[in-house]
TORLUM-526797 format. One record per atom (N, C-alpha, C): residue number from 1; atom name; x, y, z. Coordinates in steps of 0.2 Angstrom, whole numbers, plus 5000, padded with zeros to 4 digits. Example, Ala and Ser with C-alpha at 12.3 -4.5 7.8 and 13.67 -1.06 7.14 Angstrom:
2
- 1|N|5066|4972|5039;
- 1|CA|5062|4978|5039;
- 1|C|5066|4984|5039;
- 2|N|5064|4989|5035;
- 2|CA|5068|4995|5036;
- 2|C|5064|5000|5039;
END
This chain:
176
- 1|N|5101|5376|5012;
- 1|CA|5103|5372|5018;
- 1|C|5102|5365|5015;
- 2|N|5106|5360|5017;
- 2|CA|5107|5353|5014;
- 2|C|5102|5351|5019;
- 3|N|5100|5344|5013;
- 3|CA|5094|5340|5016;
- 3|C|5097|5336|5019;
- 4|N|5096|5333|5025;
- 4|CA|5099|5327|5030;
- 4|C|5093|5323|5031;
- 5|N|5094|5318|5028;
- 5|CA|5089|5314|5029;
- 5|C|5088|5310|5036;
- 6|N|5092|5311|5039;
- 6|CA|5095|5306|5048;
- 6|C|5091|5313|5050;
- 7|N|5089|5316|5049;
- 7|CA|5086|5321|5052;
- 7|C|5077|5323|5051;
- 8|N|5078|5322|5045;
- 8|CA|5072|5321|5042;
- 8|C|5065|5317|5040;
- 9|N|5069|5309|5040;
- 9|CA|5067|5306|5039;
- 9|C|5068|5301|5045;
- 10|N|5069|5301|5054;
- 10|CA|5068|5299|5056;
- 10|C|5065|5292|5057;
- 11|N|5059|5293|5057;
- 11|CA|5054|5288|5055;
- 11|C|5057|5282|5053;
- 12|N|5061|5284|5046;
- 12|CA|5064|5278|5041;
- 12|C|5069|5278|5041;
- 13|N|5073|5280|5042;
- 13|CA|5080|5278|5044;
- 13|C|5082|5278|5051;
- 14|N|5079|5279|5057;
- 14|CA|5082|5279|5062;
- 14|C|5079|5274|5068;
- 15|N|5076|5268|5066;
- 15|CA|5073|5264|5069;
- 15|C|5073|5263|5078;
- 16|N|5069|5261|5081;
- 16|CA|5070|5258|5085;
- 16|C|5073|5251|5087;
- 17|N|5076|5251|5094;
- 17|CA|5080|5243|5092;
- 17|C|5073|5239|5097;
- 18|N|5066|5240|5094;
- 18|CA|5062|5235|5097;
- 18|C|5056|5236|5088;
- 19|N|5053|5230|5089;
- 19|CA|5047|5231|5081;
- 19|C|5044|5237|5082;
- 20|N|5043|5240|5076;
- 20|CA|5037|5243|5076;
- 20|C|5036|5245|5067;
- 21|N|5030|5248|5069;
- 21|CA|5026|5249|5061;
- 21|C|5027|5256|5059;
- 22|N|5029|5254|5051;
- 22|CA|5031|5260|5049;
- 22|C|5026|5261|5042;
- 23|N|5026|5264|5040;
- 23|CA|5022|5268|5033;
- 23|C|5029|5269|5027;
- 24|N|5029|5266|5023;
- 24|CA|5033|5269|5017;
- 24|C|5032|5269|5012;
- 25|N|5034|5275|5012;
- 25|CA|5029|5279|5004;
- 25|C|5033|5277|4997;
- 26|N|5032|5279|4992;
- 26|CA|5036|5275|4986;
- 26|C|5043|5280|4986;
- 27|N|5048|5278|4985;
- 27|CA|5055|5280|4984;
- 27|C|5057|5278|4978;
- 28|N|5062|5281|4975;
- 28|CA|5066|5279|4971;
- 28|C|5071|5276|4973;
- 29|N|5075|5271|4968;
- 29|CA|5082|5267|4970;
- 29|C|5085|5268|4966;
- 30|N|5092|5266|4965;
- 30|CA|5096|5262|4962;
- 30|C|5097|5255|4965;
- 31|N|5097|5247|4962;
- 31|CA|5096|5244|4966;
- 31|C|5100|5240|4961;
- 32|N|5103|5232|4965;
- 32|CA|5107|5227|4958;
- 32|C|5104|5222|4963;
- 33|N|5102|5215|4961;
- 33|CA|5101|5209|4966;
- 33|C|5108|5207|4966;
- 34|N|5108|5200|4971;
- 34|CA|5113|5196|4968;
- 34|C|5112|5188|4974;
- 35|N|5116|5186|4973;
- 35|CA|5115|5181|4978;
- 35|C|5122|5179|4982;
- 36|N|5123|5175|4986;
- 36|CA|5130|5174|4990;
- 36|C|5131|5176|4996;
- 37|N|5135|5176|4997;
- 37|CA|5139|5178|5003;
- 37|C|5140|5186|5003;
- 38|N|5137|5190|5008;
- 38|CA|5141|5197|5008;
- 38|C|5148|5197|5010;
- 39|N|5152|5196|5012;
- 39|CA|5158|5195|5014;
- 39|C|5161|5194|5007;
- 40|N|5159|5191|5002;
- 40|CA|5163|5190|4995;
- 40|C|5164|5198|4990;
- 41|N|5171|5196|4987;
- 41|CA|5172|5203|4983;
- 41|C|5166|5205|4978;
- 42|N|5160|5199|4977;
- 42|CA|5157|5201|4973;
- 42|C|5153|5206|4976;
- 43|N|5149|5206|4980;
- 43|CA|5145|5210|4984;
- 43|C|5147|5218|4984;
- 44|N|5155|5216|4988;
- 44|CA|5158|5224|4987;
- 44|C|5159|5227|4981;
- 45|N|5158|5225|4975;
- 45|CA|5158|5228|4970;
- 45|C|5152|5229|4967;
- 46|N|5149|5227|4970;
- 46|CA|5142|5227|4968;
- 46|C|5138|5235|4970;
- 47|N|5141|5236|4979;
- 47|CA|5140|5239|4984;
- 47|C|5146|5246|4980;
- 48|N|5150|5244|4978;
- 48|CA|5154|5251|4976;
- 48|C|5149|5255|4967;
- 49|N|5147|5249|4966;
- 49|CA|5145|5253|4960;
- 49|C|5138|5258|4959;
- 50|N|5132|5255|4966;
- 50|CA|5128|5259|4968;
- 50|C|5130|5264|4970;
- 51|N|5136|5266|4974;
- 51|CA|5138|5271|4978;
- 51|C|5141|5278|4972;
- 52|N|5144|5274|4968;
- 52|CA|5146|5278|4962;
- 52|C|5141|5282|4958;
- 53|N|5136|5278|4957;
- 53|CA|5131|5281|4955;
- 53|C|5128|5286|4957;
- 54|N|5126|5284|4966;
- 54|CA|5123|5289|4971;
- 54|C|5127|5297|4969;
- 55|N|5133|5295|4972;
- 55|CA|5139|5301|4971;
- 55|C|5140|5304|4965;
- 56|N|5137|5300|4959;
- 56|CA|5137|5304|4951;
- 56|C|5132|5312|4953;
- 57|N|5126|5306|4954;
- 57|CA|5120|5311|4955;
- 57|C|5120|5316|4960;
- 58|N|5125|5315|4964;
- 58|CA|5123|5320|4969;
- 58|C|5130|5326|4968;
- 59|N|5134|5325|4964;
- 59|CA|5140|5330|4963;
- 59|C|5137|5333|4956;
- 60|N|5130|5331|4952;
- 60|CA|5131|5332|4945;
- 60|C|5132|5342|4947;
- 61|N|5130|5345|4952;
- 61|CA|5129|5353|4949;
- 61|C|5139|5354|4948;
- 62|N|5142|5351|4953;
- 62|CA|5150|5353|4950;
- 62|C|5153|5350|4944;
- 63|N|5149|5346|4941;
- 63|CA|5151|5344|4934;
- 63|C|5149|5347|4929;
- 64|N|5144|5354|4933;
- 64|CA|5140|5357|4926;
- 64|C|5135|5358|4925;
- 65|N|5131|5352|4928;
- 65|CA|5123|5350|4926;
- 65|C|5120|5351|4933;
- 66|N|5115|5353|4933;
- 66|CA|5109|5357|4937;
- 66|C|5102|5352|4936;
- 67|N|5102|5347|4938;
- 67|CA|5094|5343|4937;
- 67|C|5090|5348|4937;
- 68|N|5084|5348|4936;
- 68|CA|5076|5352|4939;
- 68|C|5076|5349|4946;
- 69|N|5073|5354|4950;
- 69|CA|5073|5353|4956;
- 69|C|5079|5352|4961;
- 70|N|5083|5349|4958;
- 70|CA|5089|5350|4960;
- 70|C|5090|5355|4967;
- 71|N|5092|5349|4974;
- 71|CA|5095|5352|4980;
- 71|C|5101|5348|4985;
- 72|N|5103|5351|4989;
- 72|CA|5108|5350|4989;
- 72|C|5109|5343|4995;
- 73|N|5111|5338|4997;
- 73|CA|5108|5333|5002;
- 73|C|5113|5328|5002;
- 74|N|5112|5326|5009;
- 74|CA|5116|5318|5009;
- 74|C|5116|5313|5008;
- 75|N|5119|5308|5003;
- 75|CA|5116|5304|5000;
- 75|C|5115|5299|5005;
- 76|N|5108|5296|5004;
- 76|CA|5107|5288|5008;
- 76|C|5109|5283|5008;
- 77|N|5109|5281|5014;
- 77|CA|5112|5275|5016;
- 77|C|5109|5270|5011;
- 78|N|5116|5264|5012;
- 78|CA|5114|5257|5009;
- 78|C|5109|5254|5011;
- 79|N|5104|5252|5008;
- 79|CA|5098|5246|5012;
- 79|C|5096|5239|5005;
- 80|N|5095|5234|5010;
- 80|CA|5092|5229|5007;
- 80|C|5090|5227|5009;
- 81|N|5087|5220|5006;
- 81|CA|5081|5214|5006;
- 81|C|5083|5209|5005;
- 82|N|5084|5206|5011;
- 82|CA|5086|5200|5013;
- 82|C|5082|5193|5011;
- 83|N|5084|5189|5008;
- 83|CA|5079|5181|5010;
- 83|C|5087|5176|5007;
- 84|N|5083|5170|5008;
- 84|CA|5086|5165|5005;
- 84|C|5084|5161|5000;
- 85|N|5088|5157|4998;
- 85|CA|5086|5153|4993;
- 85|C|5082|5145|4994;
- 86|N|5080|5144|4991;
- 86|CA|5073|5135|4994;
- 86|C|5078|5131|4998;
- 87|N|5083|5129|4995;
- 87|CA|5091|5126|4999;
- 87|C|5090|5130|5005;
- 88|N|5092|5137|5007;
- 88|CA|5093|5138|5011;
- 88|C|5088|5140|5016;
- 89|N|5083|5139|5017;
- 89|CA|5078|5140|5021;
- 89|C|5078|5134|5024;
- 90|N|5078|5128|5021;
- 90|CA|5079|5122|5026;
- 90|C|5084|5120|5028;
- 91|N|5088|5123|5031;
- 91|CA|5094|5122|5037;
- 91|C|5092|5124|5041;
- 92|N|5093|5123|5046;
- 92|CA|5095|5125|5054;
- 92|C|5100|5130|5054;
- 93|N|5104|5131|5052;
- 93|CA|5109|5136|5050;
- 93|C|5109|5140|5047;
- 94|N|5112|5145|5045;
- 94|CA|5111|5151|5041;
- 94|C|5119|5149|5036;
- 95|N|5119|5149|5030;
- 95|CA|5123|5148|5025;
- 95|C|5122|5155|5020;
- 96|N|5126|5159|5022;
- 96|CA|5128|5165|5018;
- 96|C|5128|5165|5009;
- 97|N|5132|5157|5008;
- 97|CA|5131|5155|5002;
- 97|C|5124|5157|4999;
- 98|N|5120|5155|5002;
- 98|CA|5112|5154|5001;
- 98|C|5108|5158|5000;
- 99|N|5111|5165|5003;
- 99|CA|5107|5171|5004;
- 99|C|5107|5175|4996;
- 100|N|5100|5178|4995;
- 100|CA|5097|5183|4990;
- 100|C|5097|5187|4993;
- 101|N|5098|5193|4990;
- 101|CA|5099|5201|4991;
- 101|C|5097|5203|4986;
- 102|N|5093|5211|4987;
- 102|CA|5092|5217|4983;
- 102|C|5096|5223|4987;
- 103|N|5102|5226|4984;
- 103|CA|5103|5230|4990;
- 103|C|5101|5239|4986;
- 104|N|5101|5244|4990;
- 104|CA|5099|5249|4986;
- 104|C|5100|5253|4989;
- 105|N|5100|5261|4984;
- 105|CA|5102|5266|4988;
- 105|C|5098|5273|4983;
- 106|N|5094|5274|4989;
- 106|CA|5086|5277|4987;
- 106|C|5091|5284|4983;
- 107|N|5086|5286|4980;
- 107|CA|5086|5293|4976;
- 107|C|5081|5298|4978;
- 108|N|5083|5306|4979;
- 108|CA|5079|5310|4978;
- 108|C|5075|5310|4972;
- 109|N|5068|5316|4973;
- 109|CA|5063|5316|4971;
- 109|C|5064|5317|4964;
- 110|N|5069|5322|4964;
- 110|CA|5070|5326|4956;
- 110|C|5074|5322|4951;
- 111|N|5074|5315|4954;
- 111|CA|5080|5312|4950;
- 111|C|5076|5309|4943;
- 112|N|5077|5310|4937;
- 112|CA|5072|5307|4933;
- 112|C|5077|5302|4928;
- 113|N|5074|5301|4922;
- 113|CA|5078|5296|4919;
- 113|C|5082|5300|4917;
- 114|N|5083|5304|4913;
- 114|CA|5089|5309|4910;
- 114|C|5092|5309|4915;
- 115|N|5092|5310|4922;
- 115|CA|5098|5311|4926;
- 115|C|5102|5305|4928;
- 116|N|5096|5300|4927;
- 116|CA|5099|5293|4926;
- 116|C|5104|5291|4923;
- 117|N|5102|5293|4917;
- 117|CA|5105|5292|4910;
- 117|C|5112|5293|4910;
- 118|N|5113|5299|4911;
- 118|CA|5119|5307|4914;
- 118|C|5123|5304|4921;
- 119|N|5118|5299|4924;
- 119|CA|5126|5296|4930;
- 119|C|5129|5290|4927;
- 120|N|5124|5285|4923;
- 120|CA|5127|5281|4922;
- 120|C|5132|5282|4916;
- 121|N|5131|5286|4912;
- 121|CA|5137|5289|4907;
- 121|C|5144|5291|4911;
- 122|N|5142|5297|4916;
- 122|CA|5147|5297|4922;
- 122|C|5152|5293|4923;
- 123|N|5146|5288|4925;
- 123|CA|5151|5282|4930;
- 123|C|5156|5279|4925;
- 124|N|5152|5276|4920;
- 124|CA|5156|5271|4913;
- 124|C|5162|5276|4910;
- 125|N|5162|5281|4909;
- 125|CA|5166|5285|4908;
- 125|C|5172|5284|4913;
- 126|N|5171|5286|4921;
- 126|CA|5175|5288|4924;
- 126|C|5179|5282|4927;
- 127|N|5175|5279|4928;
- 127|CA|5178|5268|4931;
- 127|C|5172|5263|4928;
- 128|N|5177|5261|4924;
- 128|CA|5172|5256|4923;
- 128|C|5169|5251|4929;
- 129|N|5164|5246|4928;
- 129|CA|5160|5245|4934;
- 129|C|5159|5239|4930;
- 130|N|5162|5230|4932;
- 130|CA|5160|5227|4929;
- 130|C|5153|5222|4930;
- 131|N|5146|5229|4935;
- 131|CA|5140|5226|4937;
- 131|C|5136|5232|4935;
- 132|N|5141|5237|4932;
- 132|CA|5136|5243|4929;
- 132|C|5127|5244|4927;
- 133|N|5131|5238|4921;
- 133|CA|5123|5235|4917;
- 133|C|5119|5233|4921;
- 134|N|5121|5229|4926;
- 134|CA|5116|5226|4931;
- 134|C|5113|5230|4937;
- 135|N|5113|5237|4937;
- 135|CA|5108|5241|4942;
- 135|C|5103|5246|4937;
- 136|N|5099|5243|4942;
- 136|CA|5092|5248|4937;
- 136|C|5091|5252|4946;
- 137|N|5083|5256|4941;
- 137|CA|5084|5262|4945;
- 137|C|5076|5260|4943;
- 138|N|5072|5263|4950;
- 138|CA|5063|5262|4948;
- 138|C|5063|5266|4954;
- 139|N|5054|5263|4957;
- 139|CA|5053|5265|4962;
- 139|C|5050|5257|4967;
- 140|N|5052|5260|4973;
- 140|CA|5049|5253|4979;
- 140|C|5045|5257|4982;
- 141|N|5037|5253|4982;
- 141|CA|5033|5255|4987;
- 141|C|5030|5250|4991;
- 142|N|5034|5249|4999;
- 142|CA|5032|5246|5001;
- 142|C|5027|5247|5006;
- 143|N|5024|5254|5008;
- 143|CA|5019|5252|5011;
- 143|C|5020|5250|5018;
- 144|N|5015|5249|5021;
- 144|CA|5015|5247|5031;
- 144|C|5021|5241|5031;
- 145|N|5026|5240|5033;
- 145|CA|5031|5237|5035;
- 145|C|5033|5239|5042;
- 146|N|5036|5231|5045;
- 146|CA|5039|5232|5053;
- 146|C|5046|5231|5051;
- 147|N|5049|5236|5055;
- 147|CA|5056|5237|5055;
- 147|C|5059|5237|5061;
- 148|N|5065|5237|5063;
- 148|CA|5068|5237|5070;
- 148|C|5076|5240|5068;
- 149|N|5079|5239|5073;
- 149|CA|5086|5240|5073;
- 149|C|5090|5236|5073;
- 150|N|5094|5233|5072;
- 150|CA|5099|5227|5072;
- 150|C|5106|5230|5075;
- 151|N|5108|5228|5081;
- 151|CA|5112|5229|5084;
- 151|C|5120|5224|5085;
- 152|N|5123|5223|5083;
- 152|CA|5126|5218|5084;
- 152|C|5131|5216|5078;
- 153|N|5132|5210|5078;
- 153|CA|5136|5206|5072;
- 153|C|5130|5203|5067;
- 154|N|5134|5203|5060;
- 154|CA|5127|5200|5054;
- 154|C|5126|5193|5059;
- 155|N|5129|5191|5061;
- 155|CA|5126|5183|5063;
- 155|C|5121|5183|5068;
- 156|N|5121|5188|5071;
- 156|CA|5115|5187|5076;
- 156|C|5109|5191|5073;
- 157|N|5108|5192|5068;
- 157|CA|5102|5196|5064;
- 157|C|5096|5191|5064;
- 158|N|5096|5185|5065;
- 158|CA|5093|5180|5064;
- 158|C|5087|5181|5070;
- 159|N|5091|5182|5077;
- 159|CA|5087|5183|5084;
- 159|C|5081|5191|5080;
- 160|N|5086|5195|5078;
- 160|CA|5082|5200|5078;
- 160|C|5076|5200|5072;
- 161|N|5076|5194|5066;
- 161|CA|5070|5193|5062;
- 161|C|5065|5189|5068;
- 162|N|5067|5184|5069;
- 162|CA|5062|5183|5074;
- 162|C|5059|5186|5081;
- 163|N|5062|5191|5082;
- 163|CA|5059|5195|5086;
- 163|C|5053|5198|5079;
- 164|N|5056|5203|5076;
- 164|CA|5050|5203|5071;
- 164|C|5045|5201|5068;
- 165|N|5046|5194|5068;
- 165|CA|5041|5188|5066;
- 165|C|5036|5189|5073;
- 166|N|5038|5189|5077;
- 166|CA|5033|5185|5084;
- 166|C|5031|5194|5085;
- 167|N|5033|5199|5081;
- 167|CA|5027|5206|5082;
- 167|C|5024|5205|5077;
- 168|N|5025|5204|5071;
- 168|CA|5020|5202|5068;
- 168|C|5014|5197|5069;
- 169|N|5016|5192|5069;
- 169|CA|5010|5186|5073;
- 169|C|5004|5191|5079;
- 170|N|5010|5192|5085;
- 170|CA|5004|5198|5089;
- 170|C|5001|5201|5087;
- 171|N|5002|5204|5082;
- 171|CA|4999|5212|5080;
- 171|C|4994|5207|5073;
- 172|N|4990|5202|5072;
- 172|CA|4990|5199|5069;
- 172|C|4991|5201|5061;
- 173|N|4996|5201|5059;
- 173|CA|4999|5205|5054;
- 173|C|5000|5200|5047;
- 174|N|5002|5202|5043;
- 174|CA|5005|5195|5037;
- 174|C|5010|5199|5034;
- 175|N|5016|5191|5033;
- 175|CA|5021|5196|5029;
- 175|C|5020|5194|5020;
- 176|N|5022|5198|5017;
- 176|CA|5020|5198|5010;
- 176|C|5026|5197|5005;
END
């Protein structure tokens, strides 16, 4: 039976659209930073080379190779970590240009470094990727974190941080 993580992992992928507290245990990723505008080509190719990857690892039994552990599941969604740059934090406005990203897209448990090794050969082989080099793979543990759900257009994401901010403050919380 295929792992569904929209199913499984409720908790963390399936948010609420008001704050609340969550628990995250350490994950693996494939992850690349970058800085700019998401709307720019860079970004989506940034965004397509993660996904290649993702997709390396999760088709490797029909190319042959069988990880340890190895099962069969849906790869996870895209996630990032949003800030800005010291320029950008003193606007009044939100300048896209300005924006720092980590974007990522978590790995199962069984995934180790030889199967790391074995997607990114994959991928270079199959398309090249010219931000290949620039995605690592580790692990994030972030720990009690407030998350919500963001409904709308990226441009109103701003109302929905600051709702976040003022659960934090309430909850006498700090961000780290």
């Amino acid at each position: 039976m295929k792992y569904e993580w929209r199913k499984q992992e409720k908790n963390l992928y399936i948010p609420k659209q008001k704050s609340e507290l969550v628990t995250i245990p350490e994950q693996k990723f494939f992850s690349i930073k970058g800085k700019g505008n998401p709307n720019e080509h860079e970004f989506a190719e940034k965004i397509g080379v993660l996904y290649s990857l993702a997709y390396a690892v999760r088709m490797m039994p029909k190319q042959g190779y069988t990880p340890d552990g190895y099962f069969e599941y849906t790869v996870y969604p895209l996630e990032g970590i949003w800030d800005l740059t010291e320029e950008g934090r003193k606007k009044d406005t939100l300048n896209k240009d300005e924006l720092l990203y980590t974007t990522m897209i978590r790995q199962p448990d069984f995934v180790t470094k030889e199967v790391v090794e074995r997607a990114f050969e994959h991928v270079g082989k199959k398309k090249p990727h010219p931000f290949l080099n620039d995605v690592k793979f580790g692990t994030f543990h972030d720990g009690l974190s407030v998350q919500m759900l963001h409904v709308g257009p990226y441009d109103d994401e701003p109302q929905s941080f600051k709702l976040m901010n003022e659960f934090i403050k309430n909850n006498n919380l700090k961000r780290t």
